[in-house]
C-alpha positions as CSV (number, residue, x, y, z in Angstrom):
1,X,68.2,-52.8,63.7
2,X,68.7,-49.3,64.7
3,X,65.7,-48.2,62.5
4,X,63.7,-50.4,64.2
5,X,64.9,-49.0,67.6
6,X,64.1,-45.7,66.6
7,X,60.4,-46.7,65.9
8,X,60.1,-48.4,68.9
9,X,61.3,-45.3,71.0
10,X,59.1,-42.8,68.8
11,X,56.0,-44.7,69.8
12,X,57.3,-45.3,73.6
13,X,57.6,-41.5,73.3
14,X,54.2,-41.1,71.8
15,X,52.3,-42.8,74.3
16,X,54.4,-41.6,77.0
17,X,53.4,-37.8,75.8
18,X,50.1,-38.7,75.4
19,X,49.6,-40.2,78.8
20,X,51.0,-37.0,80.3
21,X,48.3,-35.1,78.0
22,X,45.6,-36.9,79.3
23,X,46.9,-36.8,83.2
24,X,47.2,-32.8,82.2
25,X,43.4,-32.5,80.6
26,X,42.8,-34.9,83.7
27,X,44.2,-32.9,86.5
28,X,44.3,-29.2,84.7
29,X,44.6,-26.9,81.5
30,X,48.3,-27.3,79.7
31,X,49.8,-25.0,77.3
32,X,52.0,-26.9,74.5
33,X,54.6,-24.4,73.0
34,X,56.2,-27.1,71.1
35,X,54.7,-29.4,67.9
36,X,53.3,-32.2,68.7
37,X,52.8,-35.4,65.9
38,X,50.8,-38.1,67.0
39,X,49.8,-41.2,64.7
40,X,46.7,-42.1,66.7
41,X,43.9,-40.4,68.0
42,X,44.6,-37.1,70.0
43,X,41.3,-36.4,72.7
44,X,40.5,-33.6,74.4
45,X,37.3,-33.2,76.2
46,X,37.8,-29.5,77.8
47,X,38.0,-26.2,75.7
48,X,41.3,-26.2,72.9
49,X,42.4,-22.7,72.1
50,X,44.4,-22.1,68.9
51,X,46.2,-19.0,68.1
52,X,47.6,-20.5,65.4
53,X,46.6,-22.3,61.8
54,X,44.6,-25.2,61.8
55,X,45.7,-27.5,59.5
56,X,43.3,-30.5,59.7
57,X,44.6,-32.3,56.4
58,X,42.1,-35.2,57.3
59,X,39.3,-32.9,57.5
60,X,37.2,-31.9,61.1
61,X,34.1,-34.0,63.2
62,X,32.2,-32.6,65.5
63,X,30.3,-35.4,67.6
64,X,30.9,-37.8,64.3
65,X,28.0,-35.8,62.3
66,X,27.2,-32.8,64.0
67,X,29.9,-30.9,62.2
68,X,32.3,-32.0,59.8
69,X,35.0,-31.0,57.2
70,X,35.2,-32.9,54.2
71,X,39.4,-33.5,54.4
72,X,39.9,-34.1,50.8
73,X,36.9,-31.8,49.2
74,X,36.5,-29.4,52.1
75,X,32.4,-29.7,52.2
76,X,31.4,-28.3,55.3
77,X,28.4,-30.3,56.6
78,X,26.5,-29.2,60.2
79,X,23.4,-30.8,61.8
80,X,22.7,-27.6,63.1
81,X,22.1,-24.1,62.6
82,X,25.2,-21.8,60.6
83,X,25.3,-18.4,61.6
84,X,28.4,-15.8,60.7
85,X,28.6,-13.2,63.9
86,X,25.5,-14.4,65.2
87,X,22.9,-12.6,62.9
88,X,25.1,-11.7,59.9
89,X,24.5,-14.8,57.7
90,X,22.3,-17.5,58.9
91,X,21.3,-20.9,57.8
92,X,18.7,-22.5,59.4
93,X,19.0,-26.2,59.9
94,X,15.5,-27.5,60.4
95,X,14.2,-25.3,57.1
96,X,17.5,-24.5,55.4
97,X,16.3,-20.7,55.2
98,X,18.7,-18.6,54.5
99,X,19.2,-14.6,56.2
100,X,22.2,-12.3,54.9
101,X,21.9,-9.1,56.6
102,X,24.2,-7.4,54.1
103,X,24.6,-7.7,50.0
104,X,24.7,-10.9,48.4
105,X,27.1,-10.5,45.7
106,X,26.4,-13.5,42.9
107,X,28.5,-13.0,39.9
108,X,27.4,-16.4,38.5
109,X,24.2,-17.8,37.9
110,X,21.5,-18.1,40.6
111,X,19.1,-21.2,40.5
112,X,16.0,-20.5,42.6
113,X,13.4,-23.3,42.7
114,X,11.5,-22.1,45.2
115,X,9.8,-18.8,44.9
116,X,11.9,-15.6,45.8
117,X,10.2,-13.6,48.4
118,X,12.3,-9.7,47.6
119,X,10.5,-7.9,50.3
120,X,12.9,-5.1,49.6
121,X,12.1,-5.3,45.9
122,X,14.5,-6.3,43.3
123,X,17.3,-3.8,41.4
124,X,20.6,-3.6,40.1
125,X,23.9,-2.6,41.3
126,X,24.5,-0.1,38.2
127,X,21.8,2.1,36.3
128,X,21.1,-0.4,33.5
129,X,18.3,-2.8,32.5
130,X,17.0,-5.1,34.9
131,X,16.5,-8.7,32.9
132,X,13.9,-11.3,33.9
133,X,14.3,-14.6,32.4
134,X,16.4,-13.6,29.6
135,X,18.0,-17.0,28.9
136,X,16.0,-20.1,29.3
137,X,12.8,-19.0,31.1
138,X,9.4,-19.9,28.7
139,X,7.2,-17.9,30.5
140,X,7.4,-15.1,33.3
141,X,4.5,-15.3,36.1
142,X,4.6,-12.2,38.3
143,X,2.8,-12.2,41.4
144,X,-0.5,-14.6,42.0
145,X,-4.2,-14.8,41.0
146,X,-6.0,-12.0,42.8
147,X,-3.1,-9.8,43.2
148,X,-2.2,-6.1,41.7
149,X,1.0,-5.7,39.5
150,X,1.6,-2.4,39.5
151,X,4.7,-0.8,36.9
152,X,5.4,2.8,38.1
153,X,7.7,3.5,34.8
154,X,6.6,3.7,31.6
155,X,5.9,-0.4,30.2
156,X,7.0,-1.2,26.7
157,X,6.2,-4.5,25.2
158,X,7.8,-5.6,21.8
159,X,5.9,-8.6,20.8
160,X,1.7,-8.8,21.3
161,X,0.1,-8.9,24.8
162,X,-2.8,-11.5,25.5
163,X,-4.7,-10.4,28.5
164,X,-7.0,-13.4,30.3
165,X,-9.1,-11.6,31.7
166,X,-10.2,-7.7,31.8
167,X,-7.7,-4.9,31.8
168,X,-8.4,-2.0,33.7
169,X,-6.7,1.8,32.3
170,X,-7.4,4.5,34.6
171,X,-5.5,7.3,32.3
172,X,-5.3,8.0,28.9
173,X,-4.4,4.9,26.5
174,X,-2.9,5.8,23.3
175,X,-2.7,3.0,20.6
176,X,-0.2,3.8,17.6
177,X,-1.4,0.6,16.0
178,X,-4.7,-1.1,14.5
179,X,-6.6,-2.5,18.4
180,X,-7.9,-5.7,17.1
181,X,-10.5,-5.9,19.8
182,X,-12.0,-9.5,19.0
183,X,-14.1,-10.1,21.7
184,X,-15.7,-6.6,21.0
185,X,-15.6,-3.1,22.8
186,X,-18.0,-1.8,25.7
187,X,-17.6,1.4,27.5
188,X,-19.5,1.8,30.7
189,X,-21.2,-1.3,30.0
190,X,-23.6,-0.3,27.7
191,X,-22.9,3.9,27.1
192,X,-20.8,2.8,23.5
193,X,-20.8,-1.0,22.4
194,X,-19.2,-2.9,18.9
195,X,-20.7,-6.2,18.8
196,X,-17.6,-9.3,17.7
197,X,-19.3,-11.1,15.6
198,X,-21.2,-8.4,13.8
199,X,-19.5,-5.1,14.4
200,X,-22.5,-3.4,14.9
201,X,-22.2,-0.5,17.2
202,X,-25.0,1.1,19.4
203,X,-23.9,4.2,21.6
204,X,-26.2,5.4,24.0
205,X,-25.1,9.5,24.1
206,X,-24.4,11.8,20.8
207,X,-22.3,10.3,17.9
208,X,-19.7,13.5,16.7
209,X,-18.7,13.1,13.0
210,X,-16.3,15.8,11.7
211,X,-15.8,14.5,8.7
212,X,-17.5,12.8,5.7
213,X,-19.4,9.6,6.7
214,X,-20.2,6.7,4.1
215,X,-22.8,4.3,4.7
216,X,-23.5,1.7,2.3
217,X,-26.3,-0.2,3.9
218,X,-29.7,1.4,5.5
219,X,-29.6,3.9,8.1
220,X,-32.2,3.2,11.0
221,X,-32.2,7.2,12.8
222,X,-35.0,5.8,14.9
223,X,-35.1,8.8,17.1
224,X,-35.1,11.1,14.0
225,X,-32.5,13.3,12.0
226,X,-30.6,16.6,12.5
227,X,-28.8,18.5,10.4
228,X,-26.8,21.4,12.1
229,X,-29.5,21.8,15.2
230,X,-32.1,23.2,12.4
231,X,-31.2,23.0,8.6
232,X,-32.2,19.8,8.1
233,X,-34.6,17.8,10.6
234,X,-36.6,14.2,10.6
235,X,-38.8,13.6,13.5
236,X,-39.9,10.4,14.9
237,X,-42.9,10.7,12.4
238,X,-40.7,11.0,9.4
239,X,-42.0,14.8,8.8
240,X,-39.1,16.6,7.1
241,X,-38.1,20.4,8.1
242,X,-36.2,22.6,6.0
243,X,-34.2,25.7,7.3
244,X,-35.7,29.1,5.1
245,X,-34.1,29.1,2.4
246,X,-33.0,25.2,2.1
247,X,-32.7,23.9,-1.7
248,X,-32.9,19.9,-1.8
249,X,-30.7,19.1,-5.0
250,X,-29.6,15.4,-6.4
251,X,-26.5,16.6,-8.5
252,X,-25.4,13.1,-10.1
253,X,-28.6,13.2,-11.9
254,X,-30.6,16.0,-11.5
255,X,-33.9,14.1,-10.7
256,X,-35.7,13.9,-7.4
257,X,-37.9,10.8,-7.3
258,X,-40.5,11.1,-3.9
259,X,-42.5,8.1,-4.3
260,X,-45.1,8.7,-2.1
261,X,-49.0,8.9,-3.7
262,X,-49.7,12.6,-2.1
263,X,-47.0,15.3,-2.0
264,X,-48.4,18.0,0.6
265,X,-46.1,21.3,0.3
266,X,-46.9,23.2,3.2
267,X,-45.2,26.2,3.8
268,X,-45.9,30.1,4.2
269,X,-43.1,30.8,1.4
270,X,-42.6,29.3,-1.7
271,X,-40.8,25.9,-2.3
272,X,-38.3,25.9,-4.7
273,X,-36.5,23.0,-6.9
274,X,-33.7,23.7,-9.1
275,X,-34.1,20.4,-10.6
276,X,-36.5,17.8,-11.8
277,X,-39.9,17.0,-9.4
278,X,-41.2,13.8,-10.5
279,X,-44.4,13.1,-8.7
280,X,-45.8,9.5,-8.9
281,X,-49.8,10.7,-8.0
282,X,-50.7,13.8,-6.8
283,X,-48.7,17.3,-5.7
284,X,-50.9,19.8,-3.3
285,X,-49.2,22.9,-2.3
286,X,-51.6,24.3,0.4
287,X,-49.8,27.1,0.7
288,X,-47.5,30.2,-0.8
289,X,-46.2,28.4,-3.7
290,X,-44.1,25.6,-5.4
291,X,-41.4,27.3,-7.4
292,X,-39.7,24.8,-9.9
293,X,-37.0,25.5,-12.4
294,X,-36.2,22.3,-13.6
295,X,-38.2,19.5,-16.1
296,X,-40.9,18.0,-14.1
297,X,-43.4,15.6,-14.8
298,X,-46.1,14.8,-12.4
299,X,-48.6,11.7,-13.7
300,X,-50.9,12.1,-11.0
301,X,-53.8,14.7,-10.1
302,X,-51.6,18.2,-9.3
303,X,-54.1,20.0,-7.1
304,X,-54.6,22.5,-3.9
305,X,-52.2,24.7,-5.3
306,X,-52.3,29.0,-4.2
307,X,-49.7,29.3,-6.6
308,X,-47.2,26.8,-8.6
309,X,-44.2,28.8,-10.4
310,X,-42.2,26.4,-13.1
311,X,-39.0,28.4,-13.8
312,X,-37.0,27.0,-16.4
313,X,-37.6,23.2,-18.1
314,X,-41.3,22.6,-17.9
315,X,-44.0,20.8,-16.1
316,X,-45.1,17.7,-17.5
317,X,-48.6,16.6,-15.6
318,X,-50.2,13.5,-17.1
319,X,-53.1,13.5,-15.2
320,X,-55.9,16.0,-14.4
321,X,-54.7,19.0,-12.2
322,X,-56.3,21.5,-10.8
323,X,-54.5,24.5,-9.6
324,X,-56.8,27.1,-7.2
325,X,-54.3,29.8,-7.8
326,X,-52.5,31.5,-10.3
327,X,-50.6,29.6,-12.5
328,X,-47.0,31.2,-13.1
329,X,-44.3,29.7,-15.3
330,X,-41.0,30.8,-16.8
331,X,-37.0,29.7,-17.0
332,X,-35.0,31.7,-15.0
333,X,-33.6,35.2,-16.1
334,X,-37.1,35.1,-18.3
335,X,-40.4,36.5,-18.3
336,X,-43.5,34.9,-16.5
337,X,-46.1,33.5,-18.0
338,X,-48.8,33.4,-15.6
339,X,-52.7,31.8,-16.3
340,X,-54.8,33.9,-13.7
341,X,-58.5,32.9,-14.2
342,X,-60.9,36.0,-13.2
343,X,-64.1,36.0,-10.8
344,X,-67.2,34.4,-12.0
345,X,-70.1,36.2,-12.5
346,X,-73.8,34.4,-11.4
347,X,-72.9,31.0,-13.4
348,X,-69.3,29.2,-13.4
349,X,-68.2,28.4,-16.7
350,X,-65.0,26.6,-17.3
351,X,-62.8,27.7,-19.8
352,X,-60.4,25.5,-22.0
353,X,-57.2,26.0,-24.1
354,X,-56.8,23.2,-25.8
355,X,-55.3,22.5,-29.4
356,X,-56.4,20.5,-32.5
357,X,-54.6,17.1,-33.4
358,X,-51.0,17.8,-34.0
359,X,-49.6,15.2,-37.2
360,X,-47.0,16.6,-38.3
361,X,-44.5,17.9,-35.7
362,X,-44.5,20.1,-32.2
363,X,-46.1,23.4,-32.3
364,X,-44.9,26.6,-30.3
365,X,-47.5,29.2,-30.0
366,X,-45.5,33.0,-29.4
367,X,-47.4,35.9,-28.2
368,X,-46.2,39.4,-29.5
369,X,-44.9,41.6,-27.1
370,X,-47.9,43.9,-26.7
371,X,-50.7,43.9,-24.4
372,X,-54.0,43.2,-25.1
373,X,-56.7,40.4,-26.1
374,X,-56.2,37.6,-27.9
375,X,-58.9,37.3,-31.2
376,X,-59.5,33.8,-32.3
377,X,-61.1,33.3,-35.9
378,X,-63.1,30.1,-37.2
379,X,-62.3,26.8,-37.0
380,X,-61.3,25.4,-40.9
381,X,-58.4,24.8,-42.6
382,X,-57.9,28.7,-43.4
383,X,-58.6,29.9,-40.1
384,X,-57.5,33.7,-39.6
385,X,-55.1,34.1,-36.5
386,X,-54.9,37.4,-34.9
387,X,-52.2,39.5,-35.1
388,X,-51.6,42.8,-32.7
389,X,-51.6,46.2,-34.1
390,X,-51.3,49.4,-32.3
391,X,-53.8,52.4,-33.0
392,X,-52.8,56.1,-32.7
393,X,-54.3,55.8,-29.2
394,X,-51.9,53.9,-28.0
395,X,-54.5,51.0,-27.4
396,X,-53.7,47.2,-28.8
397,X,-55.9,46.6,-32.1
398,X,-55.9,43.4,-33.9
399,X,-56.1,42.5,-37.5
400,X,-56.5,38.7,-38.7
401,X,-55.0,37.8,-42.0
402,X,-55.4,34.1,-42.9
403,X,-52.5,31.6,-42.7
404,X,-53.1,30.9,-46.3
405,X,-52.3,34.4,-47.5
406,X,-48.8,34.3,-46.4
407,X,-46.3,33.8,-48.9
408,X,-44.6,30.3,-49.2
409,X,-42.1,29.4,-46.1
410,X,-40.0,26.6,-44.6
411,X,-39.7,24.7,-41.0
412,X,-41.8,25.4,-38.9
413,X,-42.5,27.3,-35.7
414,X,-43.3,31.5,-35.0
415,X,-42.6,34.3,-38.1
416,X,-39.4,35.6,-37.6
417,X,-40.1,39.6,-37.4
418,X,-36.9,42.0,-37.5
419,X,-35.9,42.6,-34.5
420,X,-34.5,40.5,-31.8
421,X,-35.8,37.1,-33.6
422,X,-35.7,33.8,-32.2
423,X,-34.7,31.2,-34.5
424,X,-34.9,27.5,-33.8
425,X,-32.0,25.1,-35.2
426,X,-32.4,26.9,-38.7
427,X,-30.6,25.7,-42.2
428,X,-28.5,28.2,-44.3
429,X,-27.8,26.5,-47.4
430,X,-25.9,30.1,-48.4
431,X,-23.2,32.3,-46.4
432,X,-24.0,33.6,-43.3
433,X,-22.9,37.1,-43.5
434,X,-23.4,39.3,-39.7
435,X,-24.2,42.8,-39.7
436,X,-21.4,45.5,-39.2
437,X,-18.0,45.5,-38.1
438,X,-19.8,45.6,-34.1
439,X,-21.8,42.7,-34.9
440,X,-20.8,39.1,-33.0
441,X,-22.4,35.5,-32.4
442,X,-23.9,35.5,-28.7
443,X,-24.7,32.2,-27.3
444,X,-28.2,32.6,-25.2
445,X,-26.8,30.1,-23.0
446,X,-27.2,31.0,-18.9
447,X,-26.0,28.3,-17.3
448,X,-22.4,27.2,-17.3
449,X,-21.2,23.5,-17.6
450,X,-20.7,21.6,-15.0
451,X,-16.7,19.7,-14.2
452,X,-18.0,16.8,-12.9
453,X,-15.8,13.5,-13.4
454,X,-12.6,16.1,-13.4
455,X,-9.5,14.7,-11.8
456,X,-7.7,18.1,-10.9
457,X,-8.1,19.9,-7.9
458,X,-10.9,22.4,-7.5
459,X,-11.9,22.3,-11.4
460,X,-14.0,25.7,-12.5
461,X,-15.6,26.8,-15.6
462,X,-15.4,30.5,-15.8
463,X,-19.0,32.7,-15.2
464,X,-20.8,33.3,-18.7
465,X,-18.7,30.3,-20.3
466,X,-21.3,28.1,-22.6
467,X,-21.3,24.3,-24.5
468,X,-19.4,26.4,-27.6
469,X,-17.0,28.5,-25.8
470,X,-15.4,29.3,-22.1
471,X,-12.5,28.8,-19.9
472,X,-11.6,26.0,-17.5
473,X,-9.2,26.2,-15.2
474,X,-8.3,24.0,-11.9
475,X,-6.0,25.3,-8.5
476,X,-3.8,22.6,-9.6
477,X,-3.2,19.6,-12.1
478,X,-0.6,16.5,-11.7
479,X,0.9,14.9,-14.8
480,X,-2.2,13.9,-16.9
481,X,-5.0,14.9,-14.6
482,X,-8.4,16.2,-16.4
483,X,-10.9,19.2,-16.0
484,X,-14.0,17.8,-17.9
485,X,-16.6,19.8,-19.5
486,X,-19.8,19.1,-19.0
487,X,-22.2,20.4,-21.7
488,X,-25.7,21.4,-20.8
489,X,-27.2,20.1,-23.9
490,X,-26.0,17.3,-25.7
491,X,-24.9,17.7,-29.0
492,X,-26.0,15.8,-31.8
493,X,-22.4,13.9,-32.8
494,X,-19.2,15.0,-31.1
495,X,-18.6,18.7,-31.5
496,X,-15.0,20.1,-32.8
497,X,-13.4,21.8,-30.3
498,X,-10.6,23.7,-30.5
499,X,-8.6,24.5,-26.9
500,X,-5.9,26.7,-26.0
501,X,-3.7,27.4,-23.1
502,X,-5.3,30.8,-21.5
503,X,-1.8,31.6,-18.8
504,X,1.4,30.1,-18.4
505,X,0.6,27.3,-16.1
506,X,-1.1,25.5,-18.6
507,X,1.5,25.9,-21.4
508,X,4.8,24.5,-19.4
509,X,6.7,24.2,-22.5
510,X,8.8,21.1,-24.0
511,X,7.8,18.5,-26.6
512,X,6.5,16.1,-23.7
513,X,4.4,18.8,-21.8
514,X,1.6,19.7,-24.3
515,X,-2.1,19.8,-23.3
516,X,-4.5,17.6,-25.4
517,X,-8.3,17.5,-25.6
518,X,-11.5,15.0,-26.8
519,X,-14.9,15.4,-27.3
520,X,-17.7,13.6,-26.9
521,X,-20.9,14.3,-27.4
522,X,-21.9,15.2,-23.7
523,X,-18.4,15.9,-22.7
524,X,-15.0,17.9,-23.7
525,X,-12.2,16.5,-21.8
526,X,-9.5,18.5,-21.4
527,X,-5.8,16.6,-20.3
528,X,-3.3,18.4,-18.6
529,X,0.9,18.6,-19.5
530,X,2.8,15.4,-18.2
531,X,4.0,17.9,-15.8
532,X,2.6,19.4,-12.3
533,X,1.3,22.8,-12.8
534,X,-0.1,25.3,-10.2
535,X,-3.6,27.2,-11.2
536,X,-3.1,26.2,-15.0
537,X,-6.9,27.6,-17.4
538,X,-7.7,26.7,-21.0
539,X,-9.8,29.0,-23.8
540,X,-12.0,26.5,-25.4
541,X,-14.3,26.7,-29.1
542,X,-16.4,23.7,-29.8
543,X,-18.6,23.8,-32.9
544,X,-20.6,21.0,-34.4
């Protein structure tokens, strides 16, 4: 009963306190000092000012909707705008834009699905990497169509970079890697092109190679060739200019083939060829002179020539030539021979050298080494041949003795005389005793073999070395690298050869680092130690 009593007061009490509340909002401001607790519904329609906490444990309504807080979650919800100091942190209710006029610290995540407008650019708060997407994003799209990206620092990519569309370098570019450039290159449009599909490249100024260039298919110098300004030149007309001096050499075979029917050699000097001149027609050399010191063989009409010099080899001419000069021939480090016709007198003859049928093998016809006139005898099968005497007068005399009165000989080819003789693959059946103590074997070899097909660096054969003997030598061999011989006549079956190391280098020492050699019968191959060695040369004897 008393409980019941005590409600009934505490809600007489309640309303009571209330009403006065009311009459004071009513009638003017009150100040309450003390705590108030009211179960219903406390109103106040002027201003409330509290210096206090505000404990709202059911949560805060402004107008119902216009502003609430959630009382068990504590969501804030506002119909209108939220602004912090007036300008300091805005929300805009209509839009829901968002202004913080000082730092926005996020320490979590940050899900932007709008864009993000950073007028003040993006950074970090320390000096470390700034990272874009580096969880879950698929793609990163910076900027719009139409619109410059522009990286101040330097930009590295680690995986491969697919462009769309054309990208612009104004600097330097500097590719460490292969450019696969698949859709071809063009530089100013059309000053330096490589087609895509083809590869083929056209360049519209000067192409600068420094070092060797290979071309396996044709070369099309439509505009002509030139060879340092002036040492070698092809016009537009395909007429060929040599620098003084030039030598055109072909030194994997020593043949050069020109196909054309006419050769014309027109020059105020003479033109020289160290190796073969194989003419398919004719050869006219207009003028100077054609020096060649090589085998040639020229099946066509040779013709128009002031002067034709064959040095070494010989000229082979199949058809009918007619040279209007002299005629000069000889191998080098030899004497000339030279045909020089004389003037006519009233009536032209034409005189012949010619020889009768040769059966049984080549002939080689040798003049002495005298001057004077050369007697022929009759024509039968004991013709006398003339021989040179000298009188006391100092003048050439000639005595013919016929080839019949000779005693008995063997092989064939010129009389061997006493001195100096020249003596053409001969066969001792006996010994072959030389003269005194000061006497040696000289090879009359000139030329020195080549090294080609050697596998050491900068292979040599030393000046006056020869097919029987010499010294090779290379600026440096690896383990089982080769200098090869090459001999300058071919022997008949493989020569012996005997070769020895000729300095230190090429004699390292050990059971493993011995030099070996083989022969062939164009070839001596000499194999270095299984060891490096620096400047390493050989002594070498090869006898059939």
């Amino acid at each position: 009963m008393k409980k019941r009593i005590k409600q009934i007061l505490s809600v007489s009490l309640t309303i009571l306190v209330s009403t006065m509340l009311m009459a004071e909002v009513i009638l003017a401001t009150t100040t309450l000092s003390e705590n108030i607790v009211t179960q219903g519904t406390l109103a106040v329609t002027g201003a409330s000012t509290l210096t206090g906490l505000l404990n709202a444990n059911g949560g805060l309504a402004t107008d119902t909707t216009n502003f609430t807080v959630s009382g068990t979650t504590g969501a804030i919800h506002t119909a209108g705008d939220f602004d912090v100091a007036m300008s300091k942190f805005t929300v805009a209710s209509a839009s829901g834009n968002t202004v913080v006029a000082g730092t926005l610290g996020v320490t979590g995540i940050s899900t932007l699905t709008g864009a993000l407008n950073a007028n003040g650019g993006l950074d970090r708060s320390t000096a470390a990497a700034l990272t874009v997407g580096g969880t879950n994003a698929s793609a990163i799209n910076v900027s719009k169509t139409g619109v410059m990206t522009t990286v101040l620092g330097t930009l590295n990519v680690d995986e491969a970079v697919t462009f769309d569309t054309t990208l612009g370098v104004t600097g330097i570019t500097t590719l460490t890697g292969a450019l696969n450039a698949n859709g071809g290159i063009t530089v100013d449009t059309t000053a330096f092109t490589v087609a895509d599909t083809s590869g083929n490249v056209a360049t519209t100024g000067t192409l600068a190679v420094t070092g060797i260039s290979t071309l396996t298919g044709l070369l099309n110098a439509n505009g002509g060739i030139a060879v340092n300004t002036s040492a070698f030149a092809v016009d537009t007309t395909g007429v060929v200019t040599l620098a003084n001096g030039a030598t055109i050499a072909n030194g994997s075979s020593d043949v050069l083939t020109i196909t054309e029917p006419t050769i014309a050699l027109v020059a105020s000097t003479a033109v020289t060829t160290s190796a073969a001149l194989t003419v398919g027609n004719a050869l006219s050399v207009t003028t100077g002179g054609a020096a060649i010191t090589g085998n040639s063989t020229i099946t066509g009409t040779l013709g128009g020539l002031t002067g034709l010099t064959v040095a070494s080899g010989g000229a082979a001419v199949t058809g009918n030539s007619t040279v209007t000069g002299t005629l000069q021939v000889g191998p080098a480090a030899t004497d000339f021979i030279i045909i020089s016709p004389v003037a006519n007198g009233d009536t032209a003859f034409t005189g012949t050298i010619t020889s009768a049928d040769l059966t049984v093998a080549d002939k080689t016809w040798t003049f002495p080494n005298v001057t004077g006139t050369v007697m022929v005898g009759a024509t039968s099968t004991t013709a006398t041949q003339a021989l040179f005497a000298t009188t006391t007068a100092g003048a050439p005399a000639f005595r013919a003795i016929a080839l019949n009165d000779l005693p008995a000989q063997t092989g064939t080819g010129s009389i061997v005389l006493a001195t100096s003789p020249t003596i053409v693959t001969p066969t001792i059946n006996g010994n072959l005793t030389l003269g005194p103590a000061t006497s040696h074997m000289i090879s009359s070899q000139t030329t020195a073999p080549l090294t080609t097909g050697s596998t050491c660096t900068t292979p040599a054969i030393a000046a006056g070395s020869t097919d029987t003997r010499g010294n090779a030598s290379a600026a440096s061999c690896t383990a089982s690298q080769t200098v090869v011989v090459v001999f300058n006549t071919v022997y008949a079956s493989a020569p012996n050869c005997v070769v020895s190391p000729s300095n230190a280098a090429a004699a390292p020492g050990g059971a493993v680092a011995q030099t070996f050699a083989s022969a062939s019968t164009t070839a001596l191959t000499i194999t270095s130690p299984a060891v490096a060695t620096t400047a390493p040369a050989w002594d070498y004897i090869c006898i059939q």
